[in-house]
N, C-alpha and C positions, 0 to 999 in steps of 0.2 A: 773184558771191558769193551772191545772194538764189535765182538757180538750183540754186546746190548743197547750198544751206541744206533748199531744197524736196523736191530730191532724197534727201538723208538723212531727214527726215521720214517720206518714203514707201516707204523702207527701214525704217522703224522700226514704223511702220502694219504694212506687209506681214509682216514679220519677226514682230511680235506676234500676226496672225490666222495665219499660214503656222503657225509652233511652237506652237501652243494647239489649230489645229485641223487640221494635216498639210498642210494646201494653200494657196496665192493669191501666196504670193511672188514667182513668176514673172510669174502670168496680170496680177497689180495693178504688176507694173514696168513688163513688156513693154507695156502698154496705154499706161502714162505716156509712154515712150519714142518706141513709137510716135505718141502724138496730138502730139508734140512734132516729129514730122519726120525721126526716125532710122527707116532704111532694116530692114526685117524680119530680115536675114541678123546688121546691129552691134545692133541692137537688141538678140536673143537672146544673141550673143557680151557682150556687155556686160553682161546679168541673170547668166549665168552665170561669169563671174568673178568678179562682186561674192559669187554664192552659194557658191565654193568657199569663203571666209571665214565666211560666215552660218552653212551649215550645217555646218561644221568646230566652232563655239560651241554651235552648235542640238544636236549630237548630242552633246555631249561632256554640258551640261546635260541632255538627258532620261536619257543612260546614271546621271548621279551622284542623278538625281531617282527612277531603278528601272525607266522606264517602258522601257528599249529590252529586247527578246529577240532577243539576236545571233546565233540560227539563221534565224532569220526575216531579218536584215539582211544574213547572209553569201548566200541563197539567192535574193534580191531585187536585191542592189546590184552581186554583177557580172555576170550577164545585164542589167541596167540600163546598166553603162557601157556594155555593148555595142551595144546599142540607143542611145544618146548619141551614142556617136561616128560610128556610121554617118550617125545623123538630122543630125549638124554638115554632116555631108556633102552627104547630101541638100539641106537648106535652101541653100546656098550654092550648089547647081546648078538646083534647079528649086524651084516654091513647090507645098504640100502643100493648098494653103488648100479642095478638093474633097470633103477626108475631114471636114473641120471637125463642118459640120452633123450628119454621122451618128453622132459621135464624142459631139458634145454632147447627141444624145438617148437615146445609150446610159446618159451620165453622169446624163442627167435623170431616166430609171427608176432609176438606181441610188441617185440622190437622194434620190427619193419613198419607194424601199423603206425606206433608212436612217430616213426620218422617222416611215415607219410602224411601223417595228422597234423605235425607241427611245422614239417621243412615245406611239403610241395603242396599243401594248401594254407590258408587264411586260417591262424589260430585259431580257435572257437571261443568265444565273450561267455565265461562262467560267471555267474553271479557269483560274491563274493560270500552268501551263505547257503551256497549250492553242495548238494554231497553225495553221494551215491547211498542207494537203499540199506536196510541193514540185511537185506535178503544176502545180499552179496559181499557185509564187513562181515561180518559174524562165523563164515566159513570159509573167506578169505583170509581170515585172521587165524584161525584154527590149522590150516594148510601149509601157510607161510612159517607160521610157529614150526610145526612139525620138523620142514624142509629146513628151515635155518641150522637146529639143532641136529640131524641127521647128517647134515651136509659141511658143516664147519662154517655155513653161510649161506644164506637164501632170502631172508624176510626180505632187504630190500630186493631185490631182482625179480622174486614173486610179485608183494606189495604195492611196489611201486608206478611198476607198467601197468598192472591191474588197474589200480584205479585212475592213473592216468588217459592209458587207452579210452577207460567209459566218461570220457568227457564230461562228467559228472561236477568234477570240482577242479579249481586251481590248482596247476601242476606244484607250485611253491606251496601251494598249501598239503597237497597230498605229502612234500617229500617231506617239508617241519613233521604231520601228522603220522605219518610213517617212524619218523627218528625219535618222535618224541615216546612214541606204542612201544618202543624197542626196549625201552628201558624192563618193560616187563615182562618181556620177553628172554632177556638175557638171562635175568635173576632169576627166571624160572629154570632157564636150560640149566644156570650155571647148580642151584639145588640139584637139579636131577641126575647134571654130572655126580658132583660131590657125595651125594650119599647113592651112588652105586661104582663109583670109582673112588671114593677117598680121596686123597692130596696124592698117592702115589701116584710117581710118573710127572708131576704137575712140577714144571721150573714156573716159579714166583718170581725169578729174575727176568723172566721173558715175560710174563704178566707186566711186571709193572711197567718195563720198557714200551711195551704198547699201548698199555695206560697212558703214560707218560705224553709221550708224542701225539695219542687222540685227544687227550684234554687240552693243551697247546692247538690243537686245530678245530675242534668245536666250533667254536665263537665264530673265527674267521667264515670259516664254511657257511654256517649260518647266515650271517650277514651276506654271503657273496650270492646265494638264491635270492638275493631281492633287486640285486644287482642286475641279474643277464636275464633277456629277453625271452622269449616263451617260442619264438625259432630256433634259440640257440639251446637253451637249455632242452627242447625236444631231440636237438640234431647230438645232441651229449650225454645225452640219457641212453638214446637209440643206438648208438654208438659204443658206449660200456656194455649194452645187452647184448650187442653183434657181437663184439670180441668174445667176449667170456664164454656166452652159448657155440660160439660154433670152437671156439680151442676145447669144449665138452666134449661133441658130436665128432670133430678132427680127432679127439685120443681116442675115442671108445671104435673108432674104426680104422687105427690104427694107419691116419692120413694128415697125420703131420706133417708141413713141410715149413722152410722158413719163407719161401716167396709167397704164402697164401696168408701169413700172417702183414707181410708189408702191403699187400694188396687190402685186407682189412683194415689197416690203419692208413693205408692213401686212401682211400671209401671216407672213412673220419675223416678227415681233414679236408675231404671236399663237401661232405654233408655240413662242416663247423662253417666252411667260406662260403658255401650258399646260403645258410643261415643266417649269418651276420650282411650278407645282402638283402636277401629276402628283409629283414627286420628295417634297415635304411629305406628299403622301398615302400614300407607301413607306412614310417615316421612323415617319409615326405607324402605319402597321398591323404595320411591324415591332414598333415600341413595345409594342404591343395584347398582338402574341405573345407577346413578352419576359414581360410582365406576367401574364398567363393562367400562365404557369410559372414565375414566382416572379422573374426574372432583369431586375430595375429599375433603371437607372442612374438617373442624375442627367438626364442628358438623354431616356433615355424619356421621365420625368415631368414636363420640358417640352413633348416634343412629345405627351403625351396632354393635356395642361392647353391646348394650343393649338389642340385642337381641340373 
């Protein structure tokens, strides 16, 4: 019982950073699953049943919160199952684990850029029915698909920075639009598991414990992307792709250490504090504007008083 207790927890964990910031649901189950002894093929089979439930909640909450644009999910999410169901396949015939390393340094420039895009320059002003071409969902979605279901998790980590980097669309939009594609994504992997692995090997007790705890965080999640500012949410996005991709790149060459991990998460926590400065000093020199032309609210005239 104290295992499955554990397990919903880290459905709830995952489920909360996965919908706030598009990605880790997978990469933070799959990892639990595996250090625990389940074999890479049930392992992914397993994340991904529990997420046809998660993000079936996940998408349903960023659509009722504004953040999904359903051109962007219909042009993403079925080239994605497609890519799902083949990679079920794959994974269950041979391991992919070759492509890892190259896959996570693509992710890591895409990281760095997002952080340089959002923390140490001026957001960029998307329009709110802005999107990126379908030259680039359509095989974005097909890739991401693949890598998720190969990987025990990938769609947001690929997905994510992808279209975020191409300043194309609302980063809250991308990630609703992202979470919400997922949903057909899973249900594809989790078919392609099932009829080439069966239920053997499969605990339903570890399913629904992550079920569990992701549906409990859904909603939350959702709502808290509309919440945090587009420096911070860049500096937190940037930050889940550093860690993850370089603990990839650190095992495959065999250069673990623990100080290079505290060094990674001091890096976080000063890119979240510059962020949440950087955003105070928007708020007031919009203020500044405001004010120079006569148009002063109430909170202008806090955040000029606070500075």
């Amino acid at each position: 019982m104290e295992r499955l207790i554990i397990f919903a927890l880290v459905g709830l964990a995952a489920q909360t950073v996965d919908g706030s910031l598009g990605m880790a649901y997978g990469v933070t189950s799959s990892t639990l699953l595996l250090a625990a002894g389940v074999a890479p093929a049930v392992a992914s089979a397993s994340v991904h049943l529990a997420e046809v439930g998660t993000t079936a909640v996940s998408g349903f909450a960023h659509w009722r919160f504004g953040n999904v644009d359903w051109r962007v999910v219909g042009w993403i999410a079925i080239p994605g199952a497609i890519g799902a169901f083949v990679g079920a396949h794959v994974l269950t015939g041979f391991a992919t684990d070759a492509a890892k390393p190259w896959m996570a340094l693509i992710l890591l420039a895409l990281g760095v850029y997002v952080i340089a895009r959002f923390v140490f320059r001026r957001p960029p002003r998307v329009a709110r029915d802005a999107r990126p071409r379908r030259v680039l969902l359509a095989p974005l979605g097909l890739f991401a698909g693949f890598i998720d279901a190969t990987g025990g998790g990938g769609w947001g980590p690929v997905a994510t920075p992808t279209l975020i980097s191409s300043g194309k669309m609302d980063p809250r939009r991308v990630i609703g639009s992202v979470s919400a594609a997922e949903f057909a994504v899973t249900v594809a992997a989790s078919v392609g598991f099932l009829l080439a692995l069966g239920t053997a090997g499969i605990d339903f007790g570890i399913v629904l414990a992550l079920l569990a705890g992701g549906v409990i965080a859904a909603p939350f999640a959702a709502y808290l992307v509309r919440k945090v500012s587009l420096p911070l949410l860049g500096a937190l996005v940037g930050s889940v792709i550093l860690i993850t991709n370089s603990r990839t790149i650190l095992r495959e060459f065999n250069l673990e250490q623990p100080w290079i991990y505290l060094v990674l998460v001091a890096v976080s926590v000063a890119l979240v504090v510059l962020a949440i400065r950087k955003n105070r000093a928007l708020k007031a020199a919009d203020a500044a504007l405001r004010s120079e032309s006569g148009e002063v609210s109430d909170d202008d005239k806090s955040q000029l008083a606070a500075r």
